[in-house]
N, C-alpha and C positions, 0 to 999 in steps of 0.2 A: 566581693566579700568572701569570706575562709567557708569553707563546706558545713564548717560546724564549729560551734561556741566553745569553746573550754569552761566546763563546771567550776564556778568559783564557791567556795566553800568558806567565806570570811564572816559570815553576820550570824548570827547566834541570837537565843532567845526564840518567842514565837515568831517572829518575824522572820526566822531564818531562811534564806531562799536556799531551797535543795537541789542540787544540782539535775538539771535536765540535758540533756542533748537538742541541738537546735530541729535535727530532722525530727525529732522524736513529736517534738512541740507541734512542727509543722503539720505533722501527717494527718491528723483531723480533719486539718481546712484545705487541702493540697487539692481534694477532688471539688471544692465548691468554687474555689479559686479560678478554673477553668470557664467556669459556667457564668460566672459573674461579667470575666472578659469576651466570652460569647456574645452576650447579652447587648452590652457599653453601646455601642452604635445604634441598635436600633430603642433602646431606653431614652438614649440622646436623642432621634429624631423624635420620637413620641411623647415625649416625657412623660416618663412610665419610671415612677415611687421605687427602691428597689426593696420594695416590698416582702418578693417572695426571699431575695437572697442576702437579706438582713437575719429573717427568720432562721435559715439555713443555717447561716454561720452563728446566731442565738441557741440554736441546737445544738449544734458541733460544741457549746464551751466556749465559744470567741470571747466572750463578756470578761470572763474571770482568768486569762491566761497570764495576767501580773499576781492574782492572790495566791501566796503560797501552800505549798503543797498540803504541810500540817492542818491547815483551814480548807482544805478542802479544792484548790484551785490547779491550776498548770506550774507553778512555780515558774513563769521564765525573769530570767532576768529583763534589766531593762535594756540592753545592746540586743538580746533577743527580740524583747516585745515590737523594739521599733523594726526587726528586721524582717519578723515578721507581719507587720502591721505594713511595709515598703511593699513587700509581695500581696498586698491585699490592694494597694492604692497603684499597683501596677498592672490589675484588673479591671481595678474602675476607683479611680481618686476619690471620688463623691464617697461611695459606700466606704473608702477606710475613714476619709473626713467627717460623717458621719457620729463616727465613735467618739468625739473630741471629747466630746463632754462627759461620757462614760468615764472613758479611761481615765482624763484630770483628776477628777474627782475623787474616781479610787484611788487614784495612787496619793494623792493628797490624805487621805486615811493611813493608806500603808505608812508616810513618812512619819508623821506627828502621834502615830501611834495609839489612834484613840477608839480606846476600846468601846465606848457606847456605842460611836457612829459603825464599826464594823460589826458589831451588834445588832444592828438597825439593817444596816445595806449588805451585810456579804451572803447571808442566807438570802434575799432576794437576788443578788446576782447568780449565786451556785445554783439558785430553781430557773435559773435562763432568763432572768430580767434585766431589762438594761436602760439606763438613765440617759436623759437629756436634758440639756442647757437651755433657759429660760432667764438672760441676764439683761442683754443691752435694751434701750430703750429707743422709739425712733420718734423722736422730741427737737424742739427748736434749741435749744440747749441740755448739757450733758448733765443729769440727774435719775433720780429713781422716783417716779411717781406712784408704783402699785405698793400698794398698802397693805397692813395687816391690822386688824381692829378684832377687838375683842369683842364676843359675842357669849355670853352667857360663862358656860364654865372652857369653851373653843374660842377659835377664830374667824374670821373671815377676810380672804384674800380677794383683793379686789384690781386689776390693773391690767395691759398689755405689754407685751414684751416681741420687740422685731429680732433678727438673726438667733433663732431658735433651734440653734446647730444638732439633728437628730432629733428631737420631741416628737416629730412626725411617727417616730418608729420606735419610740421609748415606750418604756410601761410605766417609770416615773420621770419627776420633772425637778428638779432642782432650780429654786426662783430667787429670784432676790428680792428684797422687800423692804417695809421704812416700818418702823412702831414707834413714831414720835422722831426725838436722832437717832435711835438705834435704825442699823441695819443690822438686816434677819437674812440668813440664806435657810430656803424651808422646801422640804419633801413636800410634793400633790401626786398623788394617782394620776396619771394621764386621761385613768375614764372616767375620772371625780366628776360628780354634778358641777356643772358649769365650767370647765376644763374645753376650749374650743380653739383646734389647730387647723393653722389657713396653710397650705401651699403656696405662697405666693412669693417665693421669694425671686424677684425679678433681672439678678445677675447675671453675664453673657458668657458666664462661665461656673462651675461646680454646682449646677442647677438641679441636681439631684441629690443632697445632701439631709433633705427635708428642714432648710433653713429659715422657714416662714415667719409668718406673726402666732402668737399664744395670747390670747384672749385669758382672763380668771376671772369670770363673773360670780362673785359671793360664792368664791368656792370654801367649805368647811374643811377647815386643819383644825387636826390636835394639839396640844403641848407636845406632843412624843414625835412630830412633824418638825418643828425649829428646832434646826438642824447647829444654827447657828446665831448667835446675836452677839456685835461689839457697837461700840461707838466708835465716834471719826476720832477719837484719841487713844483708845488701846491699843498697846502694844501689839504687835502679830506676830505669830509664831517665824521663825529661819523656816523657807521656803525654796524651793525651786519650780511653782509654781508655774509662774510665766513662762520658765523654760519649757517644761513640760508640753504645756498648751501648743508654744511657738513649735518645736518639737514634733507633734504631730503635722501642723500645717508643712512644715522640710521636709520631715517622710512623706506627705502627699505629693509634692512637688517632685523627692526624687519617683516616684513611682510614676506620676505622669513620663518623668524624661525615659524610666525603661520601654514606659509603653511607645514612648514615639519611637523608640530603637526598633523595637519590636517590628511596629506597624511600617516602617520605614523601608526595613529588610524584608517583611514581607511583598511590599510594594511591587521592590527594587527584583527582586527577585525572577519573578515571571517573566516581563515585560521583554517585547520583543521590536520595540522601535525605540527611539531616539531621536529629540531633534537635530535638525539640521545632517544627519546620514540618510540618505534612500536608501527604502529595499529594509530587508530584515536586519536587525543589530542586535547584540546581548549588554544592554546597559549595567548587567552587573559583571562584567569585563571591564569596561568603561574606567580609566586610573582615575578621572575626576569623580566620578561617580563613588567610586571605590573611597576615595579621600575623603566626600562629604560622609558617607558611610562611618568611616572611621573615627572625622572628629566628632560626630553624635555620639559616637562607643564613648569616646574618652571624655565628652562634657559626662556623660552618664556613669561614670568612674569615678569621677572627682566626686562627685553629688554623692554616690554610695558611703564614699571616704567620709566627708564628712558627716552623714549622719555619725557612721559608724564610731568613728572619733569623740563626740559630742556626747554619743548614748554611754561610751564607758566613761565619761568622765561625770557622767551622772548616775551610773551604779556607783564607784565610788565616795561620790558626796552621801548619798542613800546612805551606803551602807559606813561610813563615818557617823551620818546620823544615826544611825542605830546604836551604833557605840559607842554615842555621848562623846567624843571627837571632834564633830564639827564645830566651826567656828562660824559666825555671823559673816564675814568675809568670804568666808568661800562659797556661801549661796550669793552674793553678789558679783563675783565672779565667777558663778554657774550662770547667771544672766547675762551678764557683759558679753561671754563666751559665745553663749546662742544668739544674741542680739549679733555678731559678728559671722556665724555662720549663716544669716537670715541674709546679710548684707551678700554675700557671696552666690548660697546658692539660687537667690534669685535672677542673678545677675546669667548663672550659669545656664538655668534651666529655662531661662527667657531664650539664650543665643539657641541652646539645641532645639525649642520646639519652634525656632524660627525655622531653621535649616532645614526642616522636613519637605521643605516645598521645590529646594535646590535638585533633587533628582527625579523629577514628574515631570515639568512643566504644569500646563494648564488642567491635564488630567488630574493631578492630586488636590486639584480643590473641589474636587466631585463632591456634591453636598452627601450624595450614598457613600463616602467614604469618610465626611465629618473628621479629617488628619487635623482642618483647624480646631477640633476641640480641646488639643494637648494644651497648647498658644493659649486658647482662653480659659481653660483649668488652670493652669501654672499660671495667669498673669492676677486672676481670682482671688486664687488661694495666698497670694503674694500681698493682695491687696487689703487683707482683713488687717492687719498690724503693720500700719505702713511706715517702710522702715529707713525714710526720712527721722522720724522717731525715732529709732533704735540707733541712727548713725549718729546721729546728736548726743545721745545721752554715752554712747561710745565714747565720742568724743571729752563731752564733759567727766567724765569718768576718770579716764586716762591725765586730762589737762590738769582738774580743780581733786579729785577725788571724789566727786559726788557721785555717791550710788544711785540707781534710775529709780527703784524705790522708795528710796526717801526723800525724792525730791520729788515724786510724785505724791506722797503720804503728805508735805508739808505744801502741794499747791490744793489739794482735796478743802486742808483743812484753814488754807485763806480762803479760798471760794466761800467755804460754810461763815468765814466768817466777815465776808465784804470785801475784802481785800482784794486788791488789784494784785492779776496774778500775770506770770511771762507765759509763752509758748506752753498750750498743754498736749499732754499726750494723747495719743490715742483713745477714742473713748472705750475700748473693752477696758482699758487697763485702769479709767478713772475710775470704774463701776466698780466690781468684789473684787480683786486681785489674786486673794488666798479663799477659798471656801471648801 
């Protein structure tokens, strides 16, 4: 990727992103950066919360580096945010994965431009607060059971919620919820009475994400908490949404592939034997050795490309939307797009964090060196939107013209209403979509 962003200067109003410099962005978190990818190995054998170095970078500003300048934030664009958010998940995937739900969320404010919610949340994010996701459910079938019931002149929320992306390390919680057919997406305090978050999330891979269960035992909300409420027929706002979401889990993916380069050539580097040579050898002389070396650089090239690619075709759309420009179309081909680079860079980041094992031998499966954890970050993180799904709706897309949104919005709403429905999607994408 280029040294540095070119300041684009197109959107206007408050929303206007001001131009920054990419190092400029960067220099905050450059020194925590290090300490994070320190850590990664022995966090991974212990599993150890990344507790202190969430805080660190909740100190540094990490939370708010999409909120523009005028409101008080880092202004980076979004080809920035992701590129630096690549260099965070190139220290440790978990801790940028982490953020998912943070950042969605806000930038879902920033596009639709709604002033109460930024009201609400942006002065918590600039005091160092940071949000977690509180969505899917782990049920025999795909629905919302936690509840919101009225209690006096309040609420009470009542329910569990599994893959609780970051809650672990939020100070709020973002949930989703039923009041009769309404769904609700609603603000809780993390330290709220009856607010109880488990660790337990049991995946073989991005085990550090603090992706657990959330418990909400009669937890009290306000009216100034429902954040949101529509029914399964109202219209939703032009989103890129799921891109967004999808988006982070690609940047996590390509940061694992740097870190396998990284760890690869560090490896490769020292070592002073070889199989099948007696006697002392220099395996980074080695032309095959050299060549597996190589196509790891260049899987991990491609993967940069494409973020990078993807993230400016989504400043773009932003900032279209900002100037009333956008078309309902082009946020469905901001999804198709990413559902397409989803299809790739899995594909890609699978072959490099195979390869890492091609210049050790049996020495790099040393469990003190955990090289297999790239493999199982990257096949994890690939896992949550699995994108058998998203090749389909490519397909169907491209074939019939049906966008994946609204044929997901019209299988939601035969479900609700009996109706025999075909192939569903994913369930993150059956639950809130847009919140």
């Amino acid at each position: 990727m280029n040294a540095s962003v070119r300041p684009e200067n197109r959107s206007s109003g408050v929303f206007h992103q001001a131009a920054v410099e990419y190092e400029a962005l960067a220099a905050p978190f450059r020194p925590i950066f290090p300490q994070i990818a320190a850590t990664a190995v022995e966090r991974e054998l212990s599993r150890t919360l990344a507790f202190e170095h969430i805080a660190a970078l909740r100190e540094a500003g990490f939370g708010k580096v999409r909120i523009p300048h005028e409101l008080g934030g880092f202004g980076a664009t979004i080809p920035q945010f992701f590129r630096l958010l690549e260099e965070l998940a190139t220290a440790d995937s978990n801790v940028a994965h982490a953020f998912r739900g943070h950042f969605a969320f806000l930038e879902e404010r920033l596009l639709q431009r709604d002033e109460a919610a930024i009201a609400f949340w942006f002065p918590k994010v600039l005091d160092h607060k940071l949000i977690g996701y509180a969505m899917a459910e782990r049920t025999e079938e795909t629905g919302n059971s936690t509840l919101l019931t009225r209690d006096g002149e309040g609420w009470r929320l009542n329910g569990t919620k599994y893959y609780s992306t970051g809650t672990i390390y939020a100070d709020w919680i973002v949930a989703a919820a039923k009041d009769g057919d309404d769904f609700l997406s609603v603000a809780v305090a993390a330290d709220a009475e009856g607010v109880e978050r488990i660790d337990d999330w049991d995946g073989f891979g991005q085990r550090l994400t603090g992706s657990g269960t959330t418990h909400f035992h009669n937890v009290r909300i306000e009216d100034s908490q429902i954040i949101r409420r529509f029914s399964p027929d109202d219209e939703r706002e032009d989103s890129y949404n799921l891109s967004f979401l999808q988006m982070i889990l690609l940047t996590a993916m390509a940061g694992v592939g740097r870190a396998a380069v990284r760890d690869i050539v560090e490896f490769v580097k020292p070592r002073t034997r070889a199989f099948g040579i007696p006697g002392k050898s220099s395996p980074k002389d080695d032309p095959l050795v050299q060549r597996v070396v190589g196509r790891v650089a260049s899987l991990s090239y491609a993967l940069d490309s494409i973020i990078e690619n993807n993230s400016r075709h989504l400043q773009e759309l932003y900032e279209a939307k900002l100037a009333g420009v956008a078309a309902p179309e082009d946020f469905v081909q901001a999804n198709v797009r990413t559902f397409e680079a989803q299809q790739i860079v899995i594909d890609l980041v699978l072959q490099l964090t195979s390869q890492v094992f091609e210049v050790g031998g049996a020495s790099a499966t040393a469990e003190s060196r955990r090289l297999d954890r790239h493999w199982r970050n990257a096949r994890t993180a690939a896992s949550h939107n699995p994108a058998i799904f998203r090749e389909r709706a490519i397909g169907d897309y491209l074939l019939n013209g049906t966008a994946p949104v609204t044929r997901w919005a019209l299988q939601r709403k035969q479900a609700a209403e009996g109706e025999t429905t075909d192939a569903k999607p994913p369930a993150h994408e059956r639950e809130l979509p847009s919140l």
